[in-house]
N, C-alpha and C positions, 0 to 999 in steps of 0.2 A: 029937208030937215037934217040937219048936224047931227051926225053920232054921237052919243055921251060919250065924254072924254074921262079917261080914266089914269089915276094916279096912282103911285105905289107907294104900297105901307112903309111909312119911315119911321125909324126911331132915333130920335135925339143920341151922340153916343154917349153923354154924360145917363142918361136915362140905363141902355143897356148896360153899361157898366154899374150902375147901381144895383140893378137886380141881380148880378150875372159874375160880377169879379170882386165886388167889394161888401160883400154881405159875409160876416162870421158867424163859422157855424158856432151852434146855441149849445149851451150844456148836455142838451137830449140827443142831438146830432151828434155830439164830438165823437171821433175815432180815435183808437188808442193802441199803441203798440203794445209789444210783450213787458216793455220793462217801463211802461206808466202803468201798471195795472194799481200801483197803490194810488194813484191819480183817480182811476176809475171807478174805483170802490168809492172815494170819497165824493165825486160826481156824482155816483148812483145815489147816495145816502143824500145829499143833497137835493133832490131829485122828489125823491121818495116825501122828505119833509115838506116841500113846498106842496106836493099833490095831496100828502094828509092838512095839510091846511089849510089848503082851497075848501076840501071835503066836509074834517070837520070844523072849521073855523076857529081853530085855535092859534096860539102865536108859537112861532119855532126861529123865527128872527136872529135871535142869539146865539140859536146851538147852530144856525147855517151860519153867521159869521164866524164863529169859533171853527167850524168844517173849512171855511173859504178863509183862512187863513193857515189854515194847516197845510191846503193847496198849495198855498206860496211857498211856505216851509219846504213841502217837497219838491216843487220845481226846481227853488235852487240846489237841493239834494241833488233833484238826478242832473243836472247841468254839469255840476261839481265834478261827478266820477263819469264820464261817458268814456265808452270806449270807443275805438273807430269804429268798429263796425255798427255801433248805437249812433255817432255820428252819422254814417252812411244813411242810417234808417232813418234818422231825423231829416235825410235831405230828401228822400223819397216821401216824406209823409204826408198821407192824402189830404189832410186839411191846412200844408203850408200854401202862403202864397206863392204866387207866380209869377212873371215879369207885368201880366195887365192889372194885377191888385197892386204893385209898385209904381205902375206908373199913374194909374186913379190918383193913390193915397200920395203921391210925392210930388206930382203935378199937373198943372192947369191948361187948359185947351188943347188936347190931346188930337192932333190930325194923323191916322194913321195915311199910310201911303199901300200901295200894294203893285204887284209884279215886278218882274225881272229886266219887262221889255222883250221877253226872247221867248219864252217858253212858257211861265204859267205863272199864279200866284202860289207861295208856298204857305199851306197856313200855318207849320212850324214856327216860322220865323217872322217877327211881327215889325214894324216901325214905323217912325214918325218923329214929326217936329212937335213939339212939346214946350210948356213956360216951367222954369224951373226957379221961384221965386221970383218972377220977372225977365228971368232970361231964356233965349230961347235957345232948346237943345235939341239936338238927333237924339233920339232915342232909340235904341233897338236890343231885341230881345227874342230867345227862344221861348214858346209860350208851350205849355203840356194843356191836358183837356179838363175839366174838373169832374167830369164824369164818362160815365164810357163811350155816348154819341162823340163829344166832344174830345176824346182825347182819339178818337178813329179820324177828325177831324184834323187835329192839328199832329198826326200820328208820333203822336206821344212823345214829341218837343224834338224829335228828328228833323233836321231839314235835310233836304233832298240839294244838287248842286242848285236850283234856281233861287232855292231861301239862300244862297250863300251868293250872288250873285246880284240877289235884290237887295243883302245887305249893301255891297259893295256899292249898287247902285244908290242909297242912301248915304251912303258916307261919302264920295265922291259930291251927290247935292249939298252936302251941309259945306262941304271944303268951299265949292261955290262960292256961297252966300254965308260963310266965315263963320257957322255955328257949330259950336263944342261937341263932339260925339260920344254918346255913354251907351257903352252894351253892359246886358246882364246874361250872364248866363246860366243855361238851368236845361242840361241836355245829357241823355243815359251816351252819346253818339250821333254822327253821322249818319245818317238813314243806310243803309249798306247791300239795299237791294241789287237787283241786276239790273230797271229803268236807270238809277242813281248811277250805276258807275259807266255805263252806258251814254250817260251825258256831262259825263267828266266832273265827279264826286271829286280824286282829289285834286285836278286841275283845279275845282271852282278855291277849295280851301287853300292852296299852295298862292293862288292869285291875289287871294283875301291876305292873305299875312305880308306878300309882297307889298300890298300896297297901303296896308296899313300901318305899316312902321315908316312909311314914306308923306302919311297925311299932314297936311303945313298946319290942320287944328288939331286942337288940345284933346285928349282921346283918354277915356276911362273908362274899363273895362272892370265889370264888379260879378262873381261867381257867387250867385244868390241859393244854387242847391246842385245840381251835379254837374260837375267839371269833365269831363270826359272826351280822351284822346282828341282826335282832330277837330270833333264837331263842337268840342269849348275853344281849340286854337284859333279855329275859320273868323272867331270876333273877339279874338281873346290878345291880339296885340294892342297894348297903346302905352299913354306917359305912364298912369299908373293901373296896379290891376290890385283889385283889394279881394276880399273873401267874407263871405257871413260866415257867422263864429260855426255852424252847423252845417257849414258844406264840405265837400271834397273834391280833387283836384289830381289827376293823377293819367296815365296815359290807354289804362285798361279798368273796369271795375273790377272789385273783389272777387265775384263770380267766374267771372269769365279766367280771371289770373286763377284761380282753384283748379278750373277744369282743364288747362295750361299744363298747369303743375304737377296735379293731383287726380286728373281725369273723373272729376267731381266737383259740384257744388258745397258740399261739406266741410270743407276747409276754408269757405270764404272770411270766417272771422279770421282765422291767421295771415289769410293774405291781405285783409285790412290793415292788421298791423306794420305789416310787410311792406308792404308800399309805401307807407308813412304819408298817406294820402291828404290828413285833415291840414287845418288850417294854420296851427301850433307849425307842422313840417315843412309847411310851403313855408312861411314866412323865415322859416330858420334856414331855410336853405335858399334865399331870395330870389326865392320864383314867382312871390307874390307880395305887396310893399306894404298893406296894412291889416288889422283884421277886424272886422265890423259886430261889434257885441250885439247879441241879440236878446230879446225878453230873456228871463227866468223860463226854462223848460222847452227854449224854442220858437222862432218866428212865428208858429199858427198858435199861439196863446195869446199873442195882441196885435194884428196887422199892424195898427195908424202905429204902435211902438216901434215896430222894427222896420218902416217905411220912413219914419222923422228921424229916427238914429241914421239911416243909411243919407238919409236927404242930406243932415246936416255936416254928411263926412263928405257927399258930393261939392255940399258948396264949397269946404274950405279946402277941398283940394284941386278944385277948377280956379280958386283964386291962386292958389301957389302956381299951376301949370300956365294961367293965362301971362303972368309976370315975365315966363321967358321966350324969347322972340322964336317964330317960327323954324329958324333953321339950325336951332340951338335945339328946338326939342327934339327935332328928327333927330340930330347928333345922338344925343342924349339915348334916343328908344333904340338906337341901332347898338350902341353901346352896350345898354341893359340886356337887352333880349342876346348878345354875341357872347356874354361874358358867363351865360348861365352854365351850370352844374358845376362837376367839380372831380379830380379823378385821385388817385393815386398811380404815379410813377414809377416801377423796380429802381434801384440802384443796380446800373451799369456793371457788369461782372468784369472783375479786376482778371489783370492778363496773366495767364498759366505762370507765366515767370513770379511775379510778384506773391500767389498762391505758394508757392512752393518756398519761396522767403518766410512768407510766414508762416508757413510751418514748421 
């Protein structure tokens, strides 16, 4: 008699992502920082009217549209005045998306890939070939957890040297088989443990940047929420690198520069400003080429919004990069990335002789 053969539970991944990356939270759900709280008042009161009129069945229809218009109102209120350091907070915010609700809502047939080849899978670091309007792309991406198993999981969008390593390894396949490479990034750092540097942390990132200002395909690198020192550089080279209106970009966070500085977390709004971290800064100081508008009040107020905005900046900038021939764009990335920052010079001190002339 034959053994029963036994098979393993699979989930479709369009299924898992359904449940799991592409579901927003619901008005009762939503989380709210310190400076949405006039948001949250009006959620609550909206809230409150729908449950007195389940209860006692009367109509409130009109005062929640009048309430859910006011919402709008304030959105672009707080949009309008953020400061970095509310930028900052908008990029940490629990209920924004994260590189796998962007690649659900922006593209089709999503095959992720996984390991290094060498050492392990990272589950920081995510990718895959992907259809983007019909074309097919590299995609790769730092992914954080959306709750607390899972962000112990993907240890809270850190990768370790082998996520930087597997990226490599995915961009190198796409060079292959001639397909365009888009990373997002969305990382507090580099993982910074003692395993990590132990298996060559910034060798893996020093490698990554080598060779991706070297890649013969079109490369677009987009900073969808924190940009941070080496572990946003490790996938942060290509032709263009853009920015969501509500991320930051800079080579320490706020925190950390306070306790620097200030041997305290206390001080982190001023070293927001300090830095000049946000979006507005990079682009003015051309560290970054474009900047990606987002909903009213912030990416987690309407994913499929700020997944279509971002998609339609992808297309039209994959058609300007694919226009110029391969060895024109390396030129070009080597160019860009050699030319950045910017200093001031002293004026040369004039010689004792001439000093005394003019006196």
């Amino acid at each position: 008699m034959q053994p029963p053969s036994y098979r393993p539970l699979y989930f479709p991944t369009s299924v898992l992502f359904h449940y799991f990356y592409r579901l927003m939270p619901t008005n009762a759900n939503r989380q709210f920082l310190d400076f949405e709280k006039p948001l949250k008042d009006l959620v609550d009161e909206i809230e409150r009217l729908k449950h007195a009129a389940e209860q006692k069945k009367l109509d409130y229809s009109d005062t929640i549209r009048s309430l859910e218009a006011k919402i709008d109102e304030r959105r672009k209120e707080i949009t309008q005045n953020l400061t970095s350091w509310q930028r900052v907070q908008l990029s940490r915010h629990p209920d924004r998306p994260y590189t796998l609700k962007y690649i659900q809502n922006m593209t089709t047939n999503f095959v992720e890939l996984f390991g290094d080849r060498n050492v392990k899978d990272d589950k920081a670091m995510i990718g895959g070939f992907a259809s983007l309007e019909g074309q097919t792309v590299m995609i790769i991406g730092q992914q954080k957890g959306i709750n607390t198993k899972t962000r112990q999981l993907r240890n809270f969008g850190m990768a370790n040297p082998e996520g930087y390593r597997k990226a490599l390894r995915l961009m190198r396949l796409a060079e292959k088989f001639g397909k365009p490479v888009i990373t997002l990034i969305d990382t507090p750092g580099a993982y910074p443990g003692l395993e990590a540097e132990e298996r060559g942390q910034g060798e893996a990132i020093a490698r990554n940047i080598y060779e991706m200002i070297r890649l013969k395909v079109p490369v677009i690198c987009v900073i969808i929420g924190e940009g941070a020192s080496g572990g946003a550089l490790g996938i942060g080279v290509g032709d263009r690198v853009l920015m969501m209106e509500n991320s930051w970009y800079t080579v320490i966070s706020p925190e950390n520069c306070s306790t620097i500085l200030w041997r305290s977390w206390a001080q982190k709004e001023i070293a927001a400003e300090q830095l000049k971290l946000t979006a507005t800064y990079m682009k003015g100081f051309g560290l970054v080429d474009d900047i990606v508008k987002e909903p009213d009040g912030g990416a987690h107020w309407d994913y499929m919004q700020a997944a279509d905005v971002l998609k339609e900046k992808l297309l039209t900038v994959l058609e300007e990069i694919k226009a110029i021939s391969p060895q024109e764009r390396i030129t070009q990335r080597i160019e860009k990335f050699s030319k950045m920052g910017f200093w001031d010079e002293p004026a040369a001190p004039l010689p004792q002789s001439e000093v005394e002339q003019t006196a």
